[in-house]
C-alpha positions as CSV (number, residue, x, y, z in Angstrom):
1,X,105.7,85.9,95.1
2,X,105.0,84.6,98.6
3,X,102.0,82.2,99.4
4,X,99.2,83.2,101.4
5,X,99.7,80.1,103.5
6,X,103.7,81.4,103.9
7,X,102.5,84.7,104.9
8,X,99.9,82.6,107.8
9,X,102.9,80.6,108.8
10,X,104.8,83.8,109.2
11,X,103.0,85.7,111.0
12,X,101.7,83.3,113.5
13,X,105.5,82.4,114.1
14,X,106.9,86.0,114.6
15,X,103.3,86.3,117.0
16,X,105.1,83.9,119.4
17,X,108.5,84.2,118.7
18,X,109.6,87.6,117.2
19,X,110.2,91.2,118.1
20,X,109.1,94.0,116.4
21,X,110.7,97.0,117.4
22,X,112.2,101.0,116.4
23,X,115.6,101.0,116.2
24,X,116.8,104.7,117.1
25,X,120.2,104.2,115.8
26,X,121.2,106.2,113.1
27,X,118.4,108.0,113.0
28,X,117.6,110.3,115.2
29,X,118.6,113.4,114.0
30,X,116.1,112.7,110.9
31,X,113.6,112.3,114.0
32,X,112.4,108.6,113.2
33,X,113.4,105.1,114.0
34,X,113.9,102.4,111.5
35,X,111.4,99.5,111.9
36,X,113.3,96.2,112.7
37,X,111.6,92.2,112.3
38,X,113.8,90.2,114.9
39,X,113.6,86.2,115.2
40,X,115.5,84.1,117.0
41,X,115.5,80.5,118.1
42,X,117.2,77.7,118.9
43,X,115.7,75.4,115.7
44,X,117.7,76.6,112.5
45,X,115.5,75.3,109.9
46,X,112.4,77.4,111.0
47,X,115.4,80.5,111.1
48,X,116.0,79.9,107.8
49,X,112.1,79.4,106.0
50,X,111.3,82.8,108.2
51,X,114.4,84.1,106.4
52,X,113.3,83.2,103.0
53,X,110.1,84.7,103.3
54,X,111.2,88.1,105.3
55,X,114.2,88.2,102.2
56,X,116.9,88.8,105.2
57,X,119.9,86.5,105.8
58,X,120.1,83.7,108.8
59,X,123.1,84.6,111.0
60,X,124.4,82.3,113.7
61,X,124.9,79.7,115.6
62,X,125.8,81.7,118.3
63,X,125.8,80.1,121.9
64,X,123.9,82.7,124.7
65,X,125.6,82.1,128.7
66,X,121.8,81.2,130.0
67,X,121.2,78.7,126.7
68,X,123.4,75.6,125.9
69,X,121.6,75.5,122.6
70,X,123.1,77.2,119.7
71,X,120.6,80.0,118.6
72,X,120.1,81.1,114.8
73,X,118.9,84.8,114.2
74,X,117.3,86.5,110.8
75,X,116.2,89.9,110.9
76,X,115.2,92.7,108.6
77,X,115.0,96.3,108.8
78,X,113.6,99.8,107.0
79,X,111.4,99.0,103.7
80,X,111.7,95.4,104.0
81,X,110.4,95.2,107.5
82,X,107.8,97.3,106.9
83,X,106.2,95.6,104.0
């Protein structure tokens, strides 16, 4: 069961930080998107919590040309995302 105070944390940090977005891949000829939860940063540990709570997995480090900081990425998709 996730907290109250894990769901605050959460969404005040995707607020900021994360993308919410349709994905059209795959879908279209159904005529819907799936819903896709996107965060990534540069601090792994916050990654990883955000991870926990979404249930998706923390992939990463990878190393962006404009960035010289390593950036950690969770994200979650369908069902998942959407509750």
């Amino acid at each position: 069961m996730i907290s109250t105070k894990d769901i605050v944390w959460l969404a005040g940090l995707l607020e900021g930080e994360g993308c919410f977005s349709l994905d059209g891949n795959g879908a279209k000829s159904r005529g819907y998107g799936k819903l896709v939860i996107v965060l990534q940063m540069t601090d792994r540990d916050v990654v990883a919590r955000a991870a926990k709570i979404l249930g998706g997995p923390v992939a990463g480090p990878y190393r962006p040309k404009v960035s010289r900081k390593e950036v950690w990425t969770t994200r979650v998709w369908c069902r998942r995302a959407a509750s």
